[in-house]
C-alpha positions in Angstrom: 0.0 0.0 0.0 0.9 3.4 -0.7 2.1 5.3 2.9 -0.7 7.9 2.6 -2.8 9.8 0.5 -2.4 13.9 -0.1 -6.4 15.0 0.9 -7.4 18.6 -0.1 -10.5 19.4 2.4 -13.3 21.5 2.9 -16.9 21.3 4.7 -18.3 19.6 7.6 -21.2 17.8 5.8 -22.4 14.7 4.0 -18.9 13.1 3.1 -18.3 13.1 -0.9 -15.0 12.0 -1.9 -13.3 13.7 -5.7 -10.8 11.5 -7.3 -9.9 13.4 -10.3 -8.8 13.0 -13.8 -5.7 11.2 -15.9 -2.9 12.9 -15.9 -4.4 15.7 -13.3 -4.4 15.5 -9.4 -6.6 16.6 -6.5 -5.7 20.7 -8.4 -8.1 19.9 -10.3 -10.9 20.3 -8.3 -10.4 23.6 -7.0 -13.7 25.0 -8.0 -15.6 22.1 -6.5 -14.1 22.5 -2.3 -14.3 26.4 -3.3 -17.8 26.1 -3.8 -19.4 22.3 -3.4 -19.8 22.8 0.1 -22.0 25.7 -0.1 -25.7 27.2 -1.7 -26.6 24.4 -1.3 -24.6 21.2 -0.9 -25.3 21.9 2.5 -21.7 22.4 3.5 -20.6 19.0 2.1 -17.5 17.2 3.7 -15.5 17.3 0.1 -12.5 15.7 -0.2 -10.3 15.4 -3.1 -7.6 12.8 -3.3 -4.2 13.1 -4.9 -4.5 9.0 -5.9 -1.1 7.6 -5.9 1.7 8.7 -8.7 0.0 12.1 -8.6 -0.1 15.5 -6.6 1.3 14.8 -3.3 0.9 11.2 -3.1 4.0 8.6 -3.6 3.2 5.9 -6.2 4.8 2.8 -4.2 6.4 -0.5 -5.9 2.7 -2.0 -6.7 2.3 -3.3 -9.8 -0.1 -1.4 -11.8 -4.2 -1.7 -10.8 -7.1 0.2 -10.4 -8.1 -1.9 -7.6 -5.2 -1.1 -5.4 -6.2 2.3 -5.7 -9.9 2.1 -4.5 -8.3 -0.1 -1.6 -6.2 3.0 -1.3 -9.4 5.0 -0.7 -11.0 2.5 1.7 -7.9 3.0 3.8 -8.3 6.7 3.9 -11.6 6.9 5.0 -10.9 4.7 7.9 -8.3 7.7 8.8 -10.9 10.1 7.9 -13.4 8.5 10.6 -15.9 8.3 7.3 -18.1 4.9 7.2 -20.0 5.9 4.4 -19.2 8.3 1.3 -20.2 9.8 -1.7 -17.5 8.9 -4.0 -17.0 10.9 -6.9 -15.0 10.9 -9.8 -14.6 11.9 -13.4 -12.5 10.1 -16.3 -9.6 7.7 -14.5 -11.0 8.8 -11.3 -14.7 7.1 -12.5 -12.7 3.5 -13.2 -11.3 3.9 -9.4 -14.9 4.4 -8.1 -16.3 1.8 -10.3 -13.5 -0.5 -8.9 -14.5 0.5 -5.1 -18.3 0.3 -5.7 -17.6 -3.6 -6.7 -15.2 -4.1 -3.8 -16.9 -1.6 -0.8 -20.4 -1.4 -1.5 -21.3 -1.2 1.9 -19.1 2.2 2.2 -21.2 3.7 -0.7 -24.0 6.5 0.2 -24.1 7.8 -3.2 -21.8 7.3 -6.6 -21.0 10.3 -9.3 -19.7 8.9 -12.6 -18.6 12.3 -14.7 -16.9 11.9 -18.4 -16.2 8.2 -17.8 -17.5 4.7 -19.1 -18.1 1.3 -17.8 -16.8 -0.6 -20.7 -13.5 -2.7 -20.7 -10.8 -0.6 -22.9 -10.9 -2.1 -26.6 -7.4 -4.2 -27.5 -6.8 -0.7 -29.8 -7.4 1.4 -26.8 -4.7 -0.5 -24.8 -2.5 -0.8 -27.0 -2.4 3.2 -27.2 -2.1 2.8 -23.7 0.9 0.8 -23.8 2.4 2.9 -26.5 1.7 6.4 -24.4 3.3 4.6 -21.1 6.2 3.3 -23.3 7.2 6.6 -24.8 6.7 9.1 -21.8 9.0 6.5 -19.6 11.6 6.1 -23.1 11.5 10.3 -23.1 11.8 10.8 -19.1 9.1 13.5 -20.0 5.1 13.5 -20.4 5.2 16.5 -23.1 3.6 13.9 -25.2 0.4 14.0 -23.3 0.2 17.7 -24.0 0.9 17.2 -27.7 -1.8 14.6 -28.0 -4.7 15.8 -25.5 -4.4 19.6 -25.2 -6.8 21.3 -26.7 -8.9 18.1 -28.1 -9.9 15.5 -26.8 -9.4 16.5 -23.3 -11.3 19.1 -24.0 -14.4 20.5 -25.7 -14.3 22.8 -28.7 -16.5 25.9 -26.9 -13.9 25.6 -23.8 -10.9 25.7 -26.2 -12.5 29.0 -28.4 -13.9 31.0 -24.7 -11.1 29.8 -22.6 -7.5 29.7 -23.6 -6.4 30.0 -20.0 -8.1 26.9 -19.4 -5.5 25.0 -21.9 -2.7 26.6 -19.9 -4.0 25.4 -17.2 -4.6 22.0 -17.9 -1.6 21.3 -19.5 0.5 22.9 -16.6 -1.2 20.4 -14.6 -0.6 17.5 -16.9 2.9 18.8 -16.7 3.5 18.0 -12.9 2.9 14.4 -14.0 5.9 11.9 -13.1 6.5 10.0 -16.2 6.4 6.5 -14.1 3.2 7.7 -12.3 1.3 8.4 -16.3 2.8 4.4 -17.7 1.6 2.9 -14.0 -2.1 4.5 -14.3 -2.2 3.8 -18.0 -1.4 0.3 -17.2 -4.1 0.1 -14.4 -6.6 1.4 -16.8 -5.7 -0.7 -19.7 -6.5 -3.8 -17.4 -9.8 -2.9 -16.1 -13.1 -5.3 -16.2 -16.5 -4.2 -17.3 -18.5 -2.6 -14.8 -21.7 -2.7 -16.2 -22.9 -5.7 -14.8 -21.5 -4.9 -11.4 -23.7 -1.6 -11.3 -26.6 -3.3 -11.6 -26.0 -4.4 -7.6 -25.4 -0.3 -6.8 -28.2 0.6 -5.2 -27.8 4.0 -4.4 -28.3 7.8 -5.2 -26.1 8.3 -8.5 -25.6 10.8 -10.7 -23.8 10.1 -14.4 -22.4 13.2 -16.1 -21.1 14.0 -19.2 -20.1 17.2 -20.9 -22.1 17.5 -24.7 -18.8 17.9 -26.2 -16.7 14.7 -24.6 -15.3 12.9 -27.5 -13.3 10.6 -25.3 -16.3 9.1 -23.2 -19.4 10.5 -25.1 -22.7 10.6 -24.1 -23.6 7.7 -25.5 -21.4 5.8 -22.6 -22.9 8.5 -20.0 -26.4 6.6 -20.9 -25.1 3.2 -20.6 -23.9 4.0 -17.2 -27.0 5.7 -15.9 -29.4 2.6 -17.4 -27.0 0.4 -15.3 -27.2 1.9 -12.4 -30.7 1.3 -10.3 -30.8 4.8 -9.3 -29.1 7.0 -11.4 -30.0 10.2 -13.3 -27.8 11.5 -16.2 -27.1 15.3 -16.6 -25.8 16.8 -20.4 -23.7 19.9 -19.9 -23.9 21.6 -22.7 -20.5 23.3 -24.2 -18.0 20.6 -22.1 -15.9 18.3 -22.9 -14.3 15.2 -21.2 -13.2 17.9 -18.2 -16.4 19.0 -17.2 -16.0 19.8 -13.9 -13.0 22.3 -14.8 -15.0 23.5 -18.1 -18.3 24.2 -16.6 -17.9 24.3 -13.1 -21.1 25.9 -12.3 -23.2 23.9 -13.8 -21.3 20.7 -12.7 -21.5 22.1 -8.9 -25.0 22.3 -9.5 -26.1 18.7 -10.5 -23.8 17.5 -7.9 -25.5 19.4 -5.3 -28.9 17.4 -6.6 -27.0 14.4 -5.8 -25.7 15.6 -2.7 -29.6 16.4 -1.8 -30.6 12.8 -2.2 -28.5 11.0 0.1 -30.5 10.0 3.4 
């Protein structure tokens, strides 16, 4: 196991835990412990994870698995004191709560799915994976993740034209990537199962999002998701892309907070 997980914190409330994006960390959800908490998530207890490679948190000698990490988040909320959550997270960080709602259902009071998709990877898709984890760890540098993502796919075509700043952004935080942490995670991901099936047993609040403009896990795997899923609802934001949460922030705040209201 990984000696400990870097926590970014804010709010008293109704735990929801934010594991963020591939190649990001916990920076990237700034907006959400700015303004989650309040008007009205009912000062949520938001906590966003730096899982391990990333931000503040060492990646270990594990071999690479998407399992080890929700094990990872089981063990920080029995630091935290938290028995039951609402785990969140978008992209890579929707595979680790996939992986924990099949292992830790019990811990589960509610599950957000943003930008992500329950469906194995194609052999295609890992063998981009292995090719990305191959060349970043051959160049000692991740530039080639800004080369290939930034503006598109990572994100949508109205963020790229009204926000500029945003692609600085991103990228600079693509950039604080370790090259070993970016081939590890891309190897975790590349071996995920299906978790469509497993879903089905998920009986609790959810919410699926999906920005209108995600290339990478469109829509159309948003409402595969939410028909898996006993009690999900699926929000559209309109002009986002595969980073919603950063994109639209607002509007992603907003639909969280419905979720947030439905937990008992």
């Amino acid at each position: 196991m990984t000696e400990r997980l870097s926590v970014r914190e804010a709010g008293s409330g109704t735990p929801l835990v934010l594991l963020h994006a591939f190649p990001l960390s916990a920076r990237m959800w700034e907006s959400q412990l700015d303004e989650l908490p309040g008007s009205d998530g009912s000062d949520a207890r938001v906590l966003a994870v730096d899982l391990r490679g990333f931000g503040g948190t060492a990646l270990g000698t594990d071999d690479p698995s998407l399992d080890l990490l929700a094990d990872d988040i089981a063990l920080l909320l029995d630091a935290a004191g938290i028995d039951q959550a609402v785990l969140g997270g978008l992209s890579m960080g929707g595979y680790v709560a996939m992986a924990f709602a099949r292992r830790y259902p019990q811990r589960l009071s509610g599950l957000l799915l943003a930008d992500t998709k329950g469906t194995a990877d194609t052999d295609a898709a890992r063998e981009n994976r292995e090719r990305v984890a191959k060349a970043v760890l051959a160049r000692n540098s991740v530039r080639l993740l800004v080369d290939e993502q930034l503006p598109a796919p990572l994100l949508g075509a109205t963020t790229a034209r009204r926000c500029p700043k945003l692609v600085d952004h991103v990228a600079g935080l693509i950039g604080e990537a370790a090259p070993e942490s970016v081939a590890w995670a891309q190897r975790a991901m590349a071996a995920r199962p299906d978790s469509l099936a497993s879903l089905r047993a998920v009986d609790v609040p959810a919410l699926v999002v999906v920005g209108d403009e995600d290339t990478l896990t469109p829509p159309s795997d948003a409402e595969a998701l939410a028909a898996a899923l006993p009690q999900a609802e699926l929000t559209i934001l309109p002009g986002a892309g595969h980073l919603s949460a950063l994109e639209v922030p607002e509007a992603f705040n907003t639909a969280v907070r419905g979720l947030l209201a439905r937990i008992d």
